[in-house]
C-alpha positions, 0 to 999 in steps of 0.5 A: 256245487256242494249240497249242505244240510242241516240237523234238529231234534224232536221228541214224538210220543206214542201210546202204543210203542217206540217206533209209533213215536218216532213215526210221530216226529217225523210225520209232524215235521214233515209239515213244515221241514222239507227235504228231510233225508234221514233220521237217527235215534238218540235216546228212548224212555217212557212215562209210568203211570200207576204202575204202566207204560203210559206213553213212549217216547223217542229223541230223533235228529232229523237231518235235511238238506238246506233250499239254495 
């Protein structure tokens, strides 16, 4: 039997750094996605407020298997 799965993206944001914005997405879709197997970046950029970084922010796809 052949396994299939399927990919969606999510955006997590962080106020301290990239990686705590990837950490976001995956751990708030982890509530509801199951069998989530691996993740990929697709794109970093971040909000500027009054001259700084104010917030990180991280597209992921997120790949999980698919219930039979």
């Amino acid at each position: 039997m052949s396994n299939v799965y399927k990919m969606t993206e999510l955006v997590g944001t962080s106020t301290k750094g990239f990686a705590e914005a990837v950490q976001e997405a995956v751990e708030r879709a982890s509530k509801t996605v199951r069998h989530m197997g691996w993740f990929e970046v697709v794109d970093q950029r971040g909000l500027v407020k009054d001259g700084k970084v104010a917030e990180f922010q991280a597209t992921i796809k997120v790949g999980f298997k698919l219930e039979e």
